[in-house]
C-alpha positions, 0 to 999 in steps of 0.5 A, spaced: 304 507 584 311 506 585 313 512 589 321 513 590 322 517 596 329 521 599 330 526 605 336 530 607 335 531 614 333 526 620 327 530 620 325 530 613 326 522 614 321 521 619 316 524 616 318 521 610 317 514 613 310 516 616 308 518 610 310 511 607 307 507 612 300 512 612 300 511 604 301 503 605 296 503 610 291 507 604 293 501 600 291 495 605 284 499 605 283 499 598 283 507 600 286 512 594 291 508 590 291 501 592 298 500 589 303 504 593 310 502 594 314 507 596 322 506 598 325 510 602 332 513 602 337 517 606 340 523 603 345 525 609 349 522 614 351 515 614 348 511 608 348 517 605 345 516 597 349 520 592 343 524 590 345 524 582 345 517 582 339 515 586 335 520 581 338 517 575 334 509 578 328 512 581 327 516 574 327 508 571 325 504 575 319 509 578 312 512 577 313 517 582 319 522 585 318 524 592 323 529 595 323 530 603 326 537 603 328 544 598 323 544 592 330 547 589 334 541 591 328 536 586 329 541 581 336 540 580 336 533 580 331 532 575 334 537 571 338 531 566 332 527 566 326 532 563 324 530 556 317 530 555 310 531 559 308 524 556 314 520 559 316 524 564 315 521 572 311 525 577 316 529 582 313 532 588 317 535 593 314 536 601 318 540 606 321 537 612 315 540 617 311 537 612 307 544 612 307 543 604 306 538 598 308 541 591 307 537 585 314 540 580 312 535 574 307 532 571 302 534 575 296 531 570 299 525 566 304 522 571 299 523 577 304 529 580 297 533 582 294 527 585 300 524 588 301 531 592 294 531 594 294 524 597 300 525 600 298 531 604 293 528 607 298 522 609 302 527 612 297 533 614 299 538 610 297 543 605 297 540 597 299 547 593 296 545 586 297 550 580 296 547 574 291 552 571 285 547 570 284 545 576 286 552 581 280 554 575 275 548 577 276 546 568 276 539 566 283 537 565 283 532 559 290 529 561 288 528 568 282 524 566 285 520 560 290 518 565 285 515 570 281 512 564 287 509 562 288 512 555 294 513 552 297 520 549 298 519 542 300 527 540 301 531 547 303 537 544 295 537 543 293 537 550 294 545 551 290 546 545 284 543 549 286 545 555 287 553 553 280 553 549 276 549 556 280 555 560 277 561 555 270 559 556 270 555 550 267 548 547 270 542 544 268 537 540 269 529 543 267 522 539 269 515 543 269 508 539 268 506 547 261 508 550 262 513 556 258 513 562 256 520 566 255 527 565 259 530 559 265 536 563 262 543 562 264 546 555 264 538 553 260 536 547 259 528 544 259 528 537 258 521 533 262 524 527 270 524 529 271 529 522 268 533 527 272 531 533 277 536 537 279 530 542 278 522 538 278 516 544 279 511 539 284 505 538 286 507 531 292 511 529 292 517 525 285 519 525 285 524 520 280 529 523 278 535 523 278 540 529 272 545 530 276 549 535 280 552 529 274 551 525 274 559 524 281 561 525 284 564 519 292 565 518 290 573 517 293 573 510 291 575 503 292 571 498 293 572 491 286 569 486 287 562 484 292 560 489 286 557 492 280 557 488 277 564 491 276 571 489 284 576 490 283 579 497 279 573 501 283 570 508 285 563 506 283 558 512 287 555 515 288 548 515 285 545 521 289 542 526 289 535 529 286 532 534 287 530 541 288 523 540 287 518 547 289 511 545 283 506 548 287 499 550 281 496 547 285 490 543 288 484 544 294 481 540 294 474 538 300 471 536 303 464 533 311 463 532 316 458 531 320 455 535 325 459 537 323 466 533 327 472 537 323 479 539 324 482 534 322 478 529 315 478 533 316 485 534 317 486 526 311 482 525 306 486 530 308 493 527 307 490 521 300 488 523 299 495 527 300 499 520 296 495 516 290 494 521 291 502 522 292 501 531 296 504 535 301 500 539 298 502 545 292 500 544 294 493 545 292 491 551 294 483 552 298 479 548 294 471 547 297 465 545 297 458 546 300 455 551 306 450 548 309 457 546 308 460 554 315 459 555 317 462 548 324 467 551 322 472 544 315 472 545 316 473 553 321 478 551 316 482 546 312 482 551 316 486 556 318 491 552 312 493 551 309 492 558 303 488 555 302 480 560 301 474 555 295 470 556 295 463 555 290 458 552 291 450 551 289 448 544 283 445 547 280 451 549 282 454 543 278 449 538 272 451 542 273 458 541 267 460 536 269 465 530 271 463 523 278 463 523 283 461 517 285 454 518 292 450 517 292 443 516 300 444 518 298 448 525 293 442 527 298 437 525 305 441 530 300 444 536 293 440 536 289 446 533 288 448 527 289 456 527 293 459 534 294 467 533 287 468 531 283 463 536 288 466 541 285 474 540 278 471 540 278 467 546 278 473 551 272 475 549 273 480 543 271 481 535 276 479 530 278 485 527 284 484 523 285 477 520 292 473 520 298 477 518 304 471 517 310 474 517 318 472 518 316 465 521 310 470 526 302 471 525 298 476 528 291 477 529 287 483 533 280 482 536 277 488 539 274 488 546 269 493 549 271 497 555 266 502 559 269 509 559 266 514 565 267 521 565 265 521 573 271 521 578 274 516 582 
């Protein structure tokens, strides 16, 4: 986790540097996240950061805010750059004492909860944690999607989840993937996602039904015929969506000529996302051969939408086994004959979306599997 940090007195800078080396040290010993990379910075006296522009940098180039002083002074900086608890960064603030570590956004999501516990132990302070899930002991559905690495499709959904667990309530949860451990108390497994509040899955758009509203009516009474039952019978209320978490589950493989620009990929891949009914962020790799691995377009493409490129040279594609559509014009130009197909398949996946050509671009999607658990890290 990439942790941007500032203090405003020579106190708070203190702390904030033993904080910094006592979360590196976590890192070399594989304790908590073996990730950090923290910065810290001056927010007083000579090489002072001006406060605005540091939080604009920190919130882009950043996972993780930490301010080493008043929580009023975070609130206020972070003010401009609120937007949605899908994207926003985590942001803790801890006072310079280090008496106390409060996460102020994305507790679940950005990992600001767990951010502030693990930085209370590294300061020797107390985490203040008030998000209603964790300070009742009910599973946090955010919280674990964010551990098992599964994107939010639609996080307006998250509260609808959260608030039937708090009520004492049970949801309903189906997975493409095999999850291991004990379900969450109120969990339910179904192997009918029409029947799911909560579908883990790499396909967009799962138009399921949720048994959470299942019984819920709008409290209207209408009129015979408008919906095929007797005058005075409540009309049910559709059922609402389900929590979508997105499984990182596919492998892109993509073949280009030379020269094609990331747009051009991009369109291509967006066009084979919505034939293929997959969500973009379940895409977790792209694949290609290795003559194109300096290709600018695809390089491009590919750092937009954070995903590494794996390369494979033509020999090791002709050994991939699978059937694949093959072209006489591509054996002749890169030495096999298919690129975007054998590329996918050679991680080890199952062809699940043959090529798409498009613009000068072909995809094709294979499907990996990946062993979810409900146990804590």
């Amino acid at each position: 986790m990439r942790v941007s940090c500032i203090a405003f007195t020579e106190r708070g800078y203190a702390l904030a540097e033993r904080t910094a080396r006592a979360l590196s040290d976590c890192a070399q010993t594989g304790e908590d996240d073996p990730g950090w990379d923290v910065s810290v910075s001056r927010g007083f006296g000579e090489g002072k950061a001006d406060l605005r522009a540091w939080t604009a940098l920190a919130w882009e180039a950043s996972d993780a805010l930490l301010f080493v002083g008043a929580a009023g002074i975070a609130v206020r900086a972070i003010a401009p750059h609120v937007a949605s608890k899908a994207s926003d960064s985590a942001v803790v603030a801890i006072d310079e004492a280090g008496r106390f570590a409060v996460p102020l956004l994305s507790g679940h999501l950005g990992g600001a909860n767990e951010l502030a516990q693990t930085v209370a132990r590294a300061a020797g302070a107390i985490p203040v944690i008030t998000t209603a899930t964790d300070v009742r002991g009910v599973w946090a559905v955010d919280t674990w999607a964010r551990c098992a690495g599964l994107a939010v499709s639609n996080p307006e959904a998250i509260k609808r989840v959260s608030a039937r667990l708090l009520s004492g309530g049970r949801v309903v949860l189906y997975s493409d993937m095999p999850i291991s451990g004990q379900p969450p108390e109120g969990v339910d497994i179904a192997s009918d996602r029409a029947r799911a509040d909560i579908v883990v899955s790499p396909f967009a758009g799962a138009n399921a039904g949720a048994s959470v509203r299942a019984a819920e009516t709008t409290g209207d009474v209408v009129p015979a015929g408008e919906t095929g039952k007797p005058a005075g019978v409540r009309a049910q209320a559709p059922a609402p969506e389900p929590l979508r978490l997105v499984v990182p589950c596919i492998v892109a493989g993509i073949g280009c000529r030379r020269g094609a620009c990331a747009e051009a990929i991009g369109e291509a891949f967006l066009l084979a996302c919505g034939q293929a009914g997959i969500s973009p962020s379940a895409v977790r790799e792209a694949a290609t051969i290795d003559v194109k691995a300096h290709e600018e377009g695809l390089l491009a493409f590919c750092r937009a939408r954070k995903i590494p490129l794996a390369t494979y040279s033509a020999e090791e594609l002709s050994q991939v086994e699978g059937s694949v559509s093959p072209s006489d014009f591509v054996r002749a130009t890169v030495g096999v004959d298919n690129v975007c197909e054998r590329a996918a398949l050679a991680g080890g996946g199952k062809l699940i979306f043959p090529k798409l050509a498009h613009g000068g671009v072909t995809v094709a999607f294979s499907k990996v599997t990946i062993e979810l658990s409900f146990k804590e890290r």
